[in-house]
N, C-alpha and C positions, 0 to 999 in steps of 0.2 A: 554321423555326417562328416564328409572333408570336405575343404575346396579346396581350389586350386586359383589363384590370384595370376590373369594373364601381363607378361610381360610385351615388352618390344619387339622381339623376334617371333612369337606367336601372333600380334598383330596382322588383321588382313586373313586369318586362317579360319576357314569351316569351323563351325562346333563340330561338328562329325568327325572331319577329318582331322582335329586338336585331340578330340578323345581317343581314337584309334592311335596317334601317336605314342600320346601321353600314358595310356592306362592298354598297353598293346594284349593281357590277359582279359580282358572285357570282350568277350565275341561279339561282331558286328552287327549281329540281328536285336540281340541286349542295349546297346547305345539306342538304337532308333527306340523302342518300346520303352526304353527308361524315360527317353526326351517324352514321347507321347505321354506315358503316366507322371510326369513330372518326378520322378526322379534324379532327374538333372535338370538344373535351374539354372537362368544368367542373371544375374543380381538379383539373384531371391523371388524371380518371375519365370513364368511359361515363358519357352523358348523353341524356335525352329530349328532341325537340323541342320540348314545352309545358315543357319548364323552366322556373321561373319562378326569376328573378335575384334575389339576394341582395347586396347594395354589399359590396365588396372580393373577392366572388367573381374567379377567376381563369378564363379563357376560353384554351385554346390550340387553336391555327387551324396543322396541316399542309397547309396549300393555297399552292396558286404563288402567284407574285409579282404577276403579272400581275391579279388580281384585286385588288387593292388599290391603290387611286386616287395617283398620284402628283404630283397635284395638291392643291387647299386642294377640288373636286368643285364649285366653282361656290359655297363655304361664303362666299365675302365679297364676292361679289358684289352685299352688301345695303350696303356703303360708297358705293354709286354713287346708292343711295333720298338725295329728297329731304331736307333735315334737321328741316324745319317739324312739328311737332306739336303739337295741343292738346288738353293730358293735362288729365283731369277730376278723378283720384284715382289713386294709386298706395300702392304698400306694398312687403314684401318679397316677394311672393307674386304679386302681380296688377297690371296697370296698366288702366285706364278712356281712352278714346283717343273726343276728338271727330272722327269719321271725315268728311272732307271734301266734295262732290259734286265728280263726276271721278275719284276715286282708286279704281282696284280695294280688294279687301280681301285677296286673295291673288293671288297672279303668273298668269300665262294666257300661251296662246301669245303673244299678239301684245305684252304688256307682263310682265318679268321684275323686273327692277330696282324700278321706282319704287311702291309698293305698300306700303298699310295696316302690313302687317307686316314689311316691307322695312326703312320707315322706325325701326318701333318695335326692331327687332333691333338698325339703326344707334344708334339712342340709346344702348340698353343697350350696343351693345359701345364705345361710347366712354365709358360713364361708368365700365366695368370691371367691370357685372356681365354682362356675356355675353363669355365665353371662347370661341370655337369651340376652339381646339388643346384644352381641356382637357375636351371632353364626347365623347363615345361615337356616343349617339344622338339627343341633343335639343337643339333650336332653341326660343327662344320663339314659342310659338303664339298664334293667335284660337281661342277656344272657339265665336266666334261669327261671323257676318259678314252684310253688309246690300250691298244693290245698289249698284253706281258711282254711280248718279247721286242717289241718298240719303245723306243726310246722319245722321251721330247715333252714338251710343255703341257703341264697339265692345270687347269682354273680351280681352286680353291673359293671359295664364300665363310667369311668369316661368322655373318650374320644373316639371318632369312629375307631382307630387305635384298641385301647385297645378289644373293641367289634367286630370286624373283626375278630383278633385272637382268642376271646373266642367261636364265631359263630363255626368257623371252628373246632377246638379242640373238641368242645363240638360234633359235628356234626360226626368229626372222633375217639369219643370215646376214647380220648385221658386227659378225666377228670372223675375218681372215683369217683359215688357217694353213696354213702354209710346211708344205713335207721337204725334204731330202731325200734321197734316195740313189740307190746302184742298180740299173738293171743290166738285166744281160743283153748283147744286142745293139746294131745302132738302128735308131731311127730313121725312118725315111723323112720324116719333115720334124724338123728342130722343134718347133712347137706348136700346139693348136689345144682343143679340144672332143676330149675321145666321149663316146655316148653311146650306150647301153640300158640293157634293162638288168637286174641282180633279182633274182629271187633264193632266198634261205633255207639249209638246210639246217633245223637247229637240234637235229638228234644226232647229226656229226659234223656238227660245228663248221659248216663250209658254206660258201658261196659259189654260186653260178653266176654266170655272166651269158648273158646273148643279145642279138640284133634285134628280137623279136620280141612284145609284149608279150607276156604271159599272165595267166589268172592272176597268181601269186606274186608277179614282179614285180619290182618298183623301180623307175626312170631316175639312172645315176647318170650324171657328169664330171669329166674331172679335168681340169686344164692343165698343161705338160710346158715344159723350156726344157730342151737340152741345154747345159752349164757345159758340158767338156766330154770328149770321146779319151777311152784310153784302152788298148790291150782287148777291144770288142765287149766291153762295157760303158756303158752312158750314165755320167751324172748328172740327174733330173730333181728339178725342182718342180713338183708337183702341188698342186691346191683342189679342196675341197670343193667342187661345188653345188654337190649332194652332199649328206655327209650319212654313208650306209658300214654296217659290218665289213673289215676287209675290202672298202671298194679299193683303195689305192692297190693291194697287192694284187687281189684279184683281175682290177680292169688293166693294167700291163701285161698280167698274165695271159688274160684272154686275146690279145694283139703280138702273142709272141717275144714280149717283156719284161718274161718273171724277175722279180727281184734276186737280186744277188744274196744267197745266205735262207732266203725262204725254202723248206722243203715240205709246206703245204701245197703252195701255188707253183711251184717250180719244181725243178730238175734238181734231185743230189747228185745224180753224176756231172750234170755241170757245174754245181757248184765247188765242188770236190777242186774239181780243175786250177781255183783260186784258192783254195786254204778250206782248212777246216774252221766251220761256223756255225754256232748251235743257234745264230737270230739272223734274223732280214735285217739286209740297208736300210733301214728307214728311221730317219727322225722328224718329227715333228716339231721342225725346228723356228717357225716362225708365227709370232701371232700379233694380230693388227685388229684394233679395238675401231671399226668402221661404223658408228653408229647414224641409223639415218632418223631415227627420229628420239624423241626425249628419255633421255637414261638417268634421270633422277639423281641419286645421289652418289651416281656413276659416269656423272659428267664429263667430270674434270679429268676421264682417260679418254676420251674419243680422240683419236688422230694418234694416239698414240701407238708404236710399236715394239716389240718385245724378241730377241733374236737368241738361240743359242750359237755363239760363233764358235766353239769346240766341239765339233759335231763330231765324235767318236770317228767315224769311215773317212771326214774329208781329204786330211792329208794322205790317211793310206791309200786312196783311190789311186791315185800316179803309182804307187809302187805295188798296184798289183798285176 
């Protein structure tokens, strides 16, 4: 027999969904049938699968050996992420992370190690506030994440409490986020709100855009300011107010406003015109913590907001 002694950041968490974390060689249909024959117990009692954990609860597990990782399970494999970061705000709760162009935001087949949150894990575990031996089932996470080849602010959760809150806020549109951008083109009207449908293409990675619902689509908005005209490109300050795959680059594009630098959504031979560029104008340069209802012990950021003022493109814009 093992157990497993729940802490604070496992608190509030599914039994199902704690052991799926926790013990990830245990096949999903085995947890449910263990709970049923009592094979897995909470504090020495039959227990539900929607249990919900309580810290210092006691968890005992009659299962083989064999299912439990004899390894650290690939846990520090984030000592190998690059060490460079450039942190905008932190606290005990959250960290603000200027996300690089190039850098995934979470690991992928083809790149594991060196990644957004790779990086931010290594930090933490070297300054001593991330344990792996000492947590159950959580890792510092992104609440949020932006394309490899954009740049701009990305939400860290230091702890499962902290990331609950951000899940939800973010979920009910209760956090501002706010882009830069270059597109090609000027605008007919400085500013308003552009409105679409987006349906996904995920076996090559694209979006569509149209006027018209479709089975598959889902109804984006995105609100627009032109900031300044220069040489037949517009610097736009753009906000979220869907938030889908690619809608900023996409919904310009589909209005005749590919990003400048994009050679997804746009033209290389226009872009060619202004310089060679292997990323979009786009940073996600502003974030604004707007909560409208109770954020717990994420209070004490409401109102507040968070700016990259070195936006990589903004001085070069006039001299291009």
């Amino acid at each position: 027999m093992k157990t497993i002694t729940v802490n604070n950041n496992d608190s509030g968490r599914r039994l199902d969904s704690f052991i799926k974390k926790c013990i990830p060689r245990l096949p999903e249909p085995l947890i449910y049938k263990y709970i049923r024959e009592k094979k897995i117990k909470l504090n020495g009692k039959r227990c539900a699968f929607d249990t919900r954990l309580i810290e210092n609860d006691v968890i005992q597990l009659y299962i083989k050996d064999e299912f439990f990782c004899s390894d650290n399970g690939g846990l520090l494999n984030f000592t190998k992420a690059d060490k460079p970061i450039r942190i905008i705000y932190e606290d005990e709760n959250i960290l603000l992370l200027n996300k690089p162009a190039g850098l995934l935001s979470h690991p992928d087949e083809n790149e594991y190690n060196d990644t957004a949150i790779t990086r931010i894990m290594r930090y933490l575990y070297e300054k001593g506030e991330y344990v792996p031996q000492n947590e159950n089932s959580f890792a510092p996470a992104l609440a949020n994440r932006i394309d490899r080849n954009t740049t701009g602010i990305i939400i860290a959760a230091k702890n499962a409490q902290a990331l609950r809150i951000l899940n939800e806020k973010i979920k009910n549109r209760e956090l501002r986020k706010l882009y830069l951008c270059v597109c090609i083109g000027e605008f007919g009207e400085k500013s308003g709100i552009l409105t679409g449908f987006l349906e996904k293409n995920k076996k090559n990675n694209l979006v569509f855009i149209s006027k018209n619902k479709a089975a598959k689509s889902k109804e984006i908005s995105t609100a627009y300011k032109v900031l300044d005209y220069n040489n037949g490109l517009s610097l736009v300050e753009a906000e979220l107010l869907t938030g889908r795959t690619h809608q900023i680059r996409a919904h310009f594009a589909s209005v005749g406003h590919p990003l400048l630098g994009d050679g997804k959504y746009g033209r290389n031979a226009i872009n060619k015109k202004y310089g060679s560029y292997k990323k979009q104008f786009l940073c996600s340069y502003k974030l604004v913590f707007d909560f409208k209802s109770d954020a717990g012990e994420l209070g004490y950021l409401n109102g507040r907001a968070f700016e990259i003022k070195d936006v990589w493109f903004r001085e070069q814009f006039n001299k291009l």
